[in-house]
TITILO-568419 format. One record per residue: residue number from 1; x, y, z of N, C-alpha, C, O, CB in turn; residue in three letters. Coordinates in steps of 0.05 Angstrom, whole numbers, plus 32768, in hexadecimal, padded with zeros to 4 digits. Glycine has a CB too. Layout:
k;n.px;n.py;n.pz;ca.px;ca.py;ca.pz;c.px;c.py;c.pz;o.px;o.py;o.pz;cb.px;cb.py;cb.pz;r
NUM;X;Y;Z;X;Y;Z;X;Y;Z;X;Y;Z;X;Y;Z;ALA
...
//
This chain:
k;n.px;n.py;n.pz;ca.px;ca.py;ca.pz;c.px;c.py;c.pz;o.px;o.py;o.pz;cb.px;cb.py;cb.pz;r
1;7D0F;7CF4;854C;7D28;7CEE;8541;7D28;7CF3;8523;7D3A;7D02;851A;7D31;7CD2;8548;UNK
2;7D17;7CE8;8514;7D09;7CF5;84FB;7D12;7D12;84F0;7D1F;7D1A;84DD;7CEB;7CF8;8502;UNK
3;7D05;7D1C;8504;7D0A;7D3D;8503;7D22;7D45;8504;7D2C;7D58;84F8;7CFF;7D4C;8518;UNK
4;7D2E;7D33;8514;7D48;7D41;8517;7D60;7D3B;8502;7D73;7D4B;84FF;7D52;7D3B;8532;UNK
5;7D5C;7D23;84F3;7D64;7D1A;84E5;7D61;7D26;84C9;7D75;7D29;84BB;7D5D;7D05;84EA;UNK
6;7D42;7D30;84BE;7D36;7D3F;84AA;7D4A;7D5F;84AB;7D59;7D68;8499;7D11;7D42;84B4;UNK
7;7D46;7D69;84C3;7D52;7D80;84CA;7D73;7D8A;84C3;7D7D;7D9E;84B8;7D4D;7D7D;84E5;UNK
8;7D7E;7D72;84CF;7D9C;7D7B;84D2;7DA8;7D63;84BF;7DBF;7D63;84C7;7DAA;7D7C;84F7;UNK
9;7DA7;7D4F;84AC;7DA8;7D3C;8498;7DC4;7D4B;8489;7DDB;7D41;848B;7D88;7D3A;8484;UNK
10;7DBF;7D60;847D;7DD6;7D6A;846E;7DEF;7D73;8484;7E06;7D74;847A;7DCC;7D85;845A;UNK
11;7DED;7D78;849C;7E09;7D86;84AB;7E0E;7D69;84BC;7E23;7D6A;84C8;7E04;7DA9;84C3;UNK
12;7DFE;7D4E;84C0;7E04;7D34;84C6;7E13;7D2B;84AD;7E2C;7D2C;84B0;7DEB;7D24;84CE;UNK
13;7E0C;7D24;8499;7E1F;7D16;8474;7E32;7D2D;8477;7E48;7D2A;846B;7E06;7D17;8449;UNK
14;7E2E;7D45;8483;7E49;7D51;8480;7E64;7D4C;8496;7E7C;7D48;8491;7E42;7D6E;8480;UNK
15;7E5A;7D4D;84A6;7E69;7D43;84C1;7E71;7D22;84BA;7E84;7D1A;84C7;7E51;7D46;84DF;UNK
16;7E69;7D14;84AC;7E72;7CEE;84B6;7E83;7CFB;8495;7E9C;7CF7;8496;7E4D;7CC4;84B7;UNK
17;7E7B;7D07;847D;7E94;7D13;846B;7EAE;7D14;8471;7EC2;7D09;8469;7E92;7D2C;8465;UNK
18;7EAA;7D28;8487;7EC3;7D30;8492;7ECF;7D29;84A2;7EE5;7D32;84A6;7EC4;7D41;8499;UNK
19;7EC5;7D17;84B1;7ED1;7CFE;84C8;7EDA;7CE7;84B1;7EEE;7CDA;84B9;7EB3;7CED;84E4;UNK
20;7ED2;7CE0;849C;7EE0;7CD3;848B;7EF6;7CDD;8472;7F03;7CD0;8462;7ECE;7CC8;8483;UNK
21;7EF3;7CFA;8476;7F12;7D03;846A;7F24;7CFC;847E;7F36;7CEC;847A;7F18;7D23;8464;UNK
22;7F1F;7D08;8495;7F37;7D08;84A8;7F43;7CF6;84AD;7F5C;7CF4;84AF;7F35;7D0F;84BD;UNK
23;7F29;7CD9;84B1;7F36;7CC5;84AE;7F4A;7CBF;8498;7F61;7CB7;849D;7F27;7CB7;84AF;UNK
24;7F3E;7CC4;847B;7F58;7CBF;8468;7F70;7CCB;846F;7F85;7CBE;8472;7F55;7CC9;844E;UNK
25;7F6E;7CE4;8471;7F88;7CEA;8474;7F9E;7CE8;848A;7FB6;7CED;8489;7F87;7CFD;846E;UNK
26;7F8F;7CE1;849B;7F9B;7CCF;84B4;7FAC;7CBA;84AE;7FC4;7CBC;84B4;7F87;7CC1;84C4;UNK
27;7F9F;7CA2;84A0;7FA6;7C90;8494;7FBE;7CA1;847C;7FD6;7C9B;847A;7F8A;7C81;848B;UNK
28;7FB3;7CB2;846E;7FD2;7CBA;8460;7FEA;7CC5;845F;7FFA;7CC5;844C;7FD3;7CC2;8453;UNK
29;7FED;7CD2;847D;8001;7CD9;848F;8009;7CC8;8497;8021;7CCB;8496;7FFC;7CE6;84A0;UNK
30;8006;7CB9;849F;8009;7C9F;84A9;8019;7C8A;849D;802D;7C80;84A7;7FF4;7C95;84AB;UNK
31;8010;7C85;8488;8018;7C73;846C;8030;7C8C;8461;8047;7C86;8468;7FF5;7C6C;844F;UNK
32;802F;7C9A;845A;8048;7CAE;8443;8050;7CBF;8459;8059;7CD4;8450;8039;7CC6;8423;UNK
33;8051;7CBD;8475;805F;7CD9;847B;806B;7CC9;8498;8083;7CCC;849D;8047;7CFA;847E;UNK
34;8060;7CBD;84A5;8068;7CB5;84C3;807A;7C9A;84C6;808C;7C94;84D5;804D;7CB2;84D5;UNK
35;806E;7C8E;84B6;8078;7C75;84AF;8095;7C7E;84A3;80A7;7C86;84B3;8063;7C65;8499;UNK
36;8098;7C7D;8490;80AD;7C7E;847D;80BF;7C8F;8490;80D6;7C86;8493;80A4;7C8B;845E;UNK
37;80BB;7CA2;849B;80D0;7CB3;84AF;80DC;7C9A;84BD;80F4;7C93;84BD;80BE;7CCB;84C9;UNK
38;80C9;7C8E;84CA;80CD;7C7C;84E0;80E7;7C61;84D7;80FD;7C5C;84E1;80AB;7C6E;84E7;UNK
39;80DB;7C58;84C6;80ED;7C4F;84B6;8101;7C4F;84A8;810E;7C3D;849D;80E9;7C4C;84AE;UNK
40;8104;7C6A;84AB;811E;7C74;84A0;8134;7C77;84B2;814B;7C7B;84AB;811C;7C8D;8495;UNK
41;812B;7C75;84CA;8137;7C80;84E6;8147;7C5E;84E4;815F;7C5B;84E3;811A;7C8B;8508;UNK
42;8136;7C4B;84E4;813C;7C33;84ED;8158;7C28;84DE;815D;7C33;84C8;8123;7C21;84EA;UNK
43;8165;7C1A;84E5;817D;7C17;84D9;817A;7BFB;84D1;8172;7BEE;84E4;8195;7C1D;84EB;UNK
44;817F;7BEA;84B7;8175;7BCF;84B4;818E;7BC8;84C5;81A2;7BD5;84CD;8170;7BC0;8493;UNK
45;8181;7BA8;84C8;819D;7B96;84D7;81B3;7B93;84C6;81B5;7B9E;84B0;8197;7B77;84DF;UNK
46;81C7;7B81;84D0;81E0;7B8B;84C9;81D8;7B69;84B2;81E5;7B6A;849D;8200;7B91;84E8;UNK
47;81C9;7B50;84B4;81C0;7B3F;849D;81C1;7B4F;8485;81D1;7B4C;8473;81A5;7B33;84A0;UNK
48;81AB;7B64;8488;819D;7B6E;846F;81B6;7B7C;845A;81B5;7B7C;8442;8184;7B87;8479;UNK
49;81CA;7B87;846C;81DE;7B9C;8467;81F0;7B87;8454;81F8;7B8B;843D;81EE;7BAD;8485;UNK
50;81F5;7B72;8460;8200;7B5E;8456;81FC;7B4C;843F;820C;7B40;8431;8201;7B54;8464;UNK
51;81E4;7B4D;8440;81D1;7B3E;8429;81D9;7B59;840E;81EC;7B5A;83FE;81A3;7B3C;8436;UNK
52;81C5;7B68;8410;81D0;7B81;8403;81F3;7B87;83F0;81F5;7B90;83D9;81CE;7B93;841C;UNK
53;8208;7B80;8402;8218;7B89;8403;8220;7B6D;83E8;8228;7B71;83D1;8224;7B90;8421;UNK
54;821B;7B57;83F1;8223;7B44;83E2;8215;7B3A;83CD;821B;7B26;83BF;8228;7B32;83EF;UNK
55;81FA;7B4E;83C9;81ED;7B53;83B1;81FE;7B68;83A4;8202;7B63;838C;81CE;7B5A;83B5;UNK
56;8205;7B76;83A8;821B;7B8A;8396;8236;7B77;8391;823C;7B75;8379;8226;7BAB;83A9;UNK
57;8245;7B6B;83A1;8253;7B5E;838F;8250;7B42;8380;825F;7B38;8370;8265;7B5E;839A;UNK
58;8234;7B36;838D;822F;7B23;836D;8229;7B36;8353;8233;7B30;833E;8210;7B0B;836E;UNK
59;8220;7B43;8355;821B;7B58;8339;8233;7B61;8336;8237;7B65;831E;8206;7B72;833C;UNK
60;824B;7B6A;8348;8263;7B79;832F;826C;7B5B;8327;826F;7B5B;830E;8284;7B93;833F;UNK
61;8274;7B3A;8336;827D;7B1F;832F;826D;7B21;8310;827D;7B22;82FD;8272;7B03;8349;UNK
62;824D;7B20;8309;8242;7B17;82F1;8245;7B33;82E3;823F;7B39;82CC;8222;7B0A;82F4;UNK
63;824C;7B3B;82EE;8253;7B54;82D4;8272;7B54;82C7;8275;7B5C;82B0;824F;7B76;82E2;UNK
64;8286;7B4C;82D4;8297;7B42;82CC;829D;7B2E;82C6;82B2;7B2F;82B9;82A1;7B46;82D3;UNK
65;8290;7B0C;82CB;8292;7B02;82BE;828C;7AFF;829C;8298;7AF4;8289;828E;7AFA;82CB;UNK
66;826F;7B12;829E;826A;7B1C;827D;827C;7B29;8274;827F;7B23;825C;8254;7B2E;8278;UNK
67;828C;7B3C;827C;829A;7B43;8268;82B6;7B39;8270;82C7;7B49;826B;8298;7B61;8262;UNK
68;82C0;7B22;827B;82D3;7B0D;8270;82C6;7AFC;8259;82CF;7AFC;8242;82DC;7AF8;8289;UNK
69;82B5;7AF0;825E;82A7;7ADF;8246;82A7;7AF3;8223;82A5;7AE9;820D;8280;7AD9;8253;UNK
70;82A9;7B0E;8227;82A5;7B20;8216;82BF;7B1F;8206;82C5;7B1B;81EF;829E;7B3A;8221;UNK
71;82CD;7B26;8220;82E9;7B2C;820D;82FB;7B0C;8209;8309;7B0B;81F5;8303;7B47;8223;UNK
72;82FB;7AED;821E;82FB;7AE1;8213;82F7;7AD5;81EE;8306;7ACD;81DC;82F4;7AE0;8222;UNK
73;82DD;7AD9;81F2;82DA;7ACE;81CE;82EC;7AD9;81BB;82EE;7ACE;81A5;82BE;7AD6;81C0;UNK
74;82F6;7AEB;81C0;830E;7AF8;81B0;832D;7AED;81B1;8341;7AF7;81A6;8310;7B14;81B9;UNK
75;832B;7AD5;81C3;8344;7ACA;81CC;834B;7AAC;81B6;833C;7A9D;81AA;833F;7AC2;81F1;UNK
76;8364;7AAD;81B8;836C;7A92;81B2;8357;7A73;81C0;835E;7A6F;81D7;838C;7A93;81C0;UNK
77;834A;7A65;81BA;833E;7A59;81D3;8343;7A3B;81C6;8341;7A29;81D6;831A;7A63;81DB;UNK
78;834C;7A33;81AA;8346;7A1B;81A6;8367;7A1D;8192;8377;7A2E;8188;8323;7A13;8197;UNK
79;8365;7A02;8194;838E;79FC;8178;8385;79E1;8174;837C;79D2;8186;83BF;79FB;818C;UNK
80;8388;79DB;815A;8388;79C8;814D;83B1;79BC;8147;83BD;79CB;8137;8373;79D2;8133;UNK
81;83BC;79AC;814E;83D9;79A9;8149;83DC;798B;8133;83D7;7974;813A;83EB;79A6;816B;UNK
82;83E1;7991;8121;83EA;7975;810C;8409;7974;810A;8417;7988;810B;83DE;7979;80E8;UNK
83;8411;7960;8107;842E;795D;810D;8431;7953;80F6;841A;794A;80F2;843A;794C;8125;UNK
84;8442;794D;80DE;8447;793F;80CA;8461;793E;80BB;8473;794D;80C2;8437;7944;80BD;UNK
85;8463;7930;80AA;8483;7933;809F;847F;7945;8086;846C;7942;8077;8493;7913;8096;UNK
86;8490;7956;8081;848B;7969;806D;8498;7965;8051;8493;7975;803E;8495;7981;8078;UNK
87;84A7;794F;804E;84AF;7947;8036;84C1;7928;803B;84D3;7921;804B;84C0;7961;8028;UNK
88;84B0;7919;8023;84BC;78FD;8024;84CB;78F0;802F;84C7;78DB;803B;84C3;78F7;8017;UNK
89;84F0;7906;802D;8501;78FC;8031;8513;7903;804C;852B;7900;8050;850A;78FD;801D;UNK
90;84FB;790F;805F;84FA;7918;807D;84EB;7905;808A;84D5;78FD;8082;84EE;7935;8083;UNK
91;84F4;78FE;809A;84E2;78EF;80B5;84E0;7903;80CF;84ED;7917;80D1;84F4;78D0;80C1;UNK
92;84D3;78FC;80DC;84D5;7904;80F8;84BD;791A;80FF;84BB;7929;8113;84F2;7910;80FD;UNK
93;84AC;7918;80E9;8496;7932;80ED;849D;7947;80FD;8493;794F;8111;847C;792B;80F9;UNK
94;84AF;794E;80F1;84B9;796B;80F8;84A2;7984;80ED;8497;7994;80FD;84D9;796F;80E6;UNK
95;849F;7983;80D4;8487;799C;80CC;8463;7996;80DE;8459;7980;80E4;8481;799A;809E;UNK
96;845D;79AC;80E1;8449;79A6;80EA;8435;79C8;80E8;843F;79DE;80E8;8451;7997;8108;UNK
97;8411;79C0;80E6;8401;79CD;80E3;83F7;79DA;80FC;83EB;79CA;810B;83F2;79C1;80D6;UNK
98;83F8;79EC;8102;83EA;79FF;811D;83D4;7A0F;8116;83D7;7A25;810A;83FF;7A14;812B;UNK
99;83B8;7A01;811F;83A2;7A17;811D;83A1;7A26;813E;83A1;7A17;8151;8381;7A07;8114;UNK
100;83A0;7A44;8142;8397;7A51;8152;8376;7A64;814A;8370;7A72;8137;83B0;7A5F;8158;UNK
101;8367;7A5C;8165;834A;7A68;815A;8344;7A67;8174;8349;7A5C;8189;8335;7A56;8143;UNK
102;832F;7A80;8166;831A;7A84;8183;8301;7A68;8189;8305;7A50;818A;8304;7AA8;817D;UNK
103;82EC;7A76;818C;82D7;7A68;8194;82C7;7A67;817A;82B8;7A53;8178;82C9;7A75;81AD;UNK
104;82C8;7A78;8165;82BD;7A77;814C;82D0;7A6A;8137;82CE;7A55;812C;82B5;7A91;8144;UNK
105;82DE;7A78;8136;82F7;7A60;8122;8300;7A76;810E;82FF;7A76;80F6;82E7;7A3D;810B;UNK
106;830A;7A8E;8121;831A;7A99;811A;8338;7AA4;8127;833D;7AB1;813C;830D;7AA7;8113;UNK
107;834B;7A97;810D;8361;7AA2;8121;8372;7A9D;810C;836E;7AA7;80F6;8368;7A94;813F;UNK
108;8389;7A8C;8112;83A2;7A88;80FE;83A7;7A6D;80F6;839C;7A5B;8102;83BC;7A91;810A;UNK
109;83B8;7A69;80E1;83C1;7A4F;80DB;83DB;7A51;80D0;83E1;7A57;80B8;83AF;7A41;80C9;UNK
110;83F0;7A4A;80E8;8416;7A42;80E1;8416;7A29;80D8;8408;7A18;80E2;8430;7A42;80FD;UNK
111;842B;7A24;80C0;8430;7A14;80BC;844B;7A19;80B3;8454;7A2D;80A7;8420;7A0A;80B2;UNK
112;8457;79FF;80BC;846B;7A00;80C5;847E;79EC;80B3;847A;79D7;80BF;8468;79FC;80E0;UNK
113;8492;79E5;809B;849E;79D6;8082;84C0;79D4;808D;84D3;79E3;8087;8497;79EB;8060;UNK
114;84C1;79BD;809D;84E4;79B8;80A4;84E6;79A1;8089;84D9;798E;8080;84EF;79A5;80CD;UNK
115;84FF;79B2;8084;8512;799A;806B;8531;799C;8075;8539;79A8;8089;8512;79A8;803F;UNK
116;853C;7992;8066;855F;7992;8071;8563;79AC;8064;8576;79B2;8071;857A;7975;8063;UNK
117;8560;79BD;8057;8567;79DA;8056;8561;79E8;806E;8573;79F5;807A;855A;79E8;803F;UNK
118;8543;79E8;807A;853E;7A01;807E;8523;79F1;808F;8519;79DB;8094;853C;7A19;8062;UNK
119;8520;7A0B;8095;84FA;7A0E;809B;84F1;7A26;8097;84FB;7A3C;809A;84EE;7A09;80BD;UNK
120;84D9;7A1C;808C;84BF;7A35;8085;84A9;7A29;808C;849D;7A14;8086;84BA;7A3F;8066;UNK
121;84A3;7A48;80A3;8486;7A54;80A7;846A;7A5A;8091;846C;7A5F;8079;848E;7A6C;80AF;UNK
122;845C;7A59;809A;844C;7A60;8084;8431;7A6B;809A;842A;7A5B;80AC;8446;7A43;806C;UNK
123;8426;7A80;8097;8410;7A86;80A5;83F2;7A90;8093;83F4;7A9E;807F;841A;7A9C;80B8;UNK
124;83D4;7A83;80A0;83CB;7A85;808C;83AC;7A95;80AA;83A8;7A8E;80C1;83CC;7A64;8072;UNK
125;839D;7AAC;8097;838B;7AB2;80AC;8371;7AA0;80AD;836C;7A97;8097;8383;7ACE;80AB;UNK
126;8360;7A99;80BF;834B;7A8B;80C5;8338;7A9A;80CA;833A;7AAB;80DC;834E;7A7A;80D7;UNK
127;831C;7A97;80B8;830B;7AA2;80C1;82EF;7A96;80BF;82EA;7A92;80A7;830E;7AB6;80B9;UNK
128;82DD;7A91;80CE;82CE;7A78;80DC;82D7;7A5C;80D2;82C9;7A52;80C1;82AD;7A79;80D7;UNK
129;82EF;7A4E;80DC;82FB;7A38;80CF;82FB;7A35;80B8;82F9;7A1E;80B0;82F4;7A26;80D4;UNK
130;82FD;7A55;809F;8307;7A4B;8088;8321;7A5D;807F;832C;7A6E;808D;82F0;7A4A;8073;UNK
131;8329;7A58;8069;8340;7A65;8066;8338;7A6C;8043;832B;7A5B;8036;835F;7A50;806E;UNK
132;833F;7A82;8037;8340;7A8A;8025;8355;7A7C;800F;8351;7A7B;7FF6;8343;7A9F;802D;UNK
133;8369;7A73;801D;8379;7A66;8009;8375;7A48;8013;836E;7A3B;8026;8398;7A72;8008;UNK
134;8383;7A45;7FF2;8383;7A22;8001;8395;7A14;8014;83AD;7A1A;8016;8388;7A0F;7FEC;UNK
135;8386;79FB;8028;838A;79F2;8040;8399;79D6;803A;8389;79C9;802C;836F;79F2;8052;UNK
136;83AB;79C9;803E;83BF;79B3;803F;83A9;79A4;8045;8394;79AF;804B;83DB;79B4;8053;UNK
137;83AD;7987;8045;83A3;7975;805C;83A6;7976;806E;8392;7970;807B;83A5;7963;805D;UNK
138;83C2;797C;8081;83CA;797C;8093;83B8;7993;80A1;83AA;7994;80B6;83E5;797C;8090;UNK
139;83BF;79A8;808A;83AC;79C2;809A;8394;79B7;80A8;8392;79B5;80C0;839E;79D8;8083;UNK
140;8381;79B0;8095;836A;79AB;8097;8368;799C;80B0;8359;79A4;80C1;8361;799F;8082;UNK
141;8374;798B;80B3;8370;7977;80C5;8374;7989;80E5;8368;7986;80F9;8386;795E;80BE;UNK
142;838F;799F;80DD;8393;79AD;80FB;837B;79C4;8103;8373;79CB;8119;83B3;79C0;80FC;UNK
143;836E;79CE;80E3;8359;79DC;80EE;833C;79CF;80F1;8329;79DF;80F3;8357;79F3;80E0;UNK
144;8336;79B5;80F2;8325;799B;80FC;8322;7998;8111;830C;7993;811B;832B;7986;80F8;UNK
145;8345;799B;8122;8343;7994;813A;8346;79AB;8156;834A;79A8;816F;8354;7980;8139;UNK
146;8343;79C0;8142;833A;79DE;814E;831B;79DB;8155;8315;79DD;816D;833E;79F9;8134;UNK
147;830A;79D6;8143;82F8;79D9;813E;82EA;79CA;8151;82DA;79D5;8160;82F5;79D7;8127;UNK
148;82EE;79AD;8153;82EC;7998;8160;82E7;799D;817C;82D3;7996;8188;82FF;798A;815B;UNK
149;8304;79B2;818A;8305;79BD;81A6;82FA;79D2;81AC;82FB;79DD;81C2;831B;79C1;81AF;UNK
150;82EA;79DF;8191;82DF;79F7;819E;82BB;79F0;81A0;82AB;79FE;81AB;82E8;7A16;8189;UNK
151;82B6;79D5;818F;82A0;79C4;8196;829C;79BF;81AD;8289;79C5;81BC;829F;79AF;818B;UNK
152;82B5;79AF;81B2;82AC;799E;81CD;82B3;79B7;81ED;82AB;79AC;8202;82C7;7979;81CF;UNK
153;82BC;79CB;81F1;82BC;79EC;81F8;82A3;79EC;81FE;8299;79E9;8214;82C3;7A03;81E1;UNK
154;8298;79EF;81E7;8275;79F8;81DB;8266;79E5;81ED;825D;79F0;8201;826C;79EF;81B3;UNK
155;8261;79C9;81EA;824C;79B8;81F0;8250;79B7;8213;823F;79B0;8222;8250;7998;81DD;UNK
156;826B;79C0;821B;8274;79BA;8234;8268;79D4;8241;825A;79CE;8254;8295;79B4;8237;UNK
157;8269;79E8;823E;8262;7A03;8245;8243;7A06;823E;8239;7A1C;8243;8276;7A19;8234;UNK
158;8235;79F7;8234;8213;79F9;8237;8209;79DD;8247;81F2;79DD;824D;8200;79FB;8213;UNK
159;8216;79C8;824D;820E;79C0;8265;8216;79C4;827B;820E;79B9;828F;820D;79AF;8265;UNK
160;8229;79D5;8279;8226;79E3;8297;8217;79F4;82A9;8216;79FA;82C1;8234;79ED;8299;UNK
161;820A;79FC;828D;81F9;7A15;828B;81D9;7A07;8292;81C5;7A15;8293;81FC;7A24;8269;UNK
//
């Protein structure tokens, strides 16, 4: 057996070589070519189709809710309103301060001056709750309570979160 082994050694390591390619590539037909056909044939169940289906519309729902939240912040979201009397010899707090603002504390400020002549408007712009010109008390107080509601907005919308 020796002999025979001595003898034919290189066309035996060549032969179990080549019974172990074939094997590989057996195995890789198999894996990348038969399989995957096979599977392709198969049709998933009608769960999977469904699962699937309602993974595409939670993704368009959170994709639009992002861009409501987007274009939100650009909205009116908070008002501060002060009511007051606009001169001594008026009662009835007729004049009154209107802050309109977003979520940052920008937006507008009407104010509003009833006397027995007349009434006047007055509008002033807001930008992160300040104003360039000067603010009444009354103002102040209506853009306080802007500010106030776009706080409590704020603290309410991260524990929800």
């Amino acid at each position: 057996m020796s002999e025979i082994w001595q003898q034919y050694s290189l066309i035996l390591w060549a032969l179990l070589a080549l019974l172990v390619l074939l094997a590989f590539a057996w195995l890789h037909w198999l894996q990348w070519v038969a399989l995957p056909a096979l599977k392709a044939e198969q049709k998933p169940p009608p769960e999977i189709e469904q699962l699937e289906k309602n993974a595409d519309q939670l993704a368009h729902l959170l994709w639009s809710t992002m861009e409501m939240r987007a274009s939100l912040s650009r909205t009116f979201q908070c008002f501060g309103l002060e009511r007051f009397s606009g001169f001594t010899d008026m009662g009835g707090e007729n004049s009154f301060a209107l802050a309109l603002t977003d979520g940052q504390g920008n937006g507008i400020l009407l104010t509003s001056l009833h006397s027995r002549t007349g009434t006047r408007i007055y509008a002033k712009s807001l930008t992160v709750w300040d104003c360039n010109l000067g603010l009444s008390e009354q103002e102040q107080v209506a853009v306080q309570s802007a500010r106030q509601m776009a706080e409590q907005t704020h603290s309410e919308e991260s524990a929800q979160i």
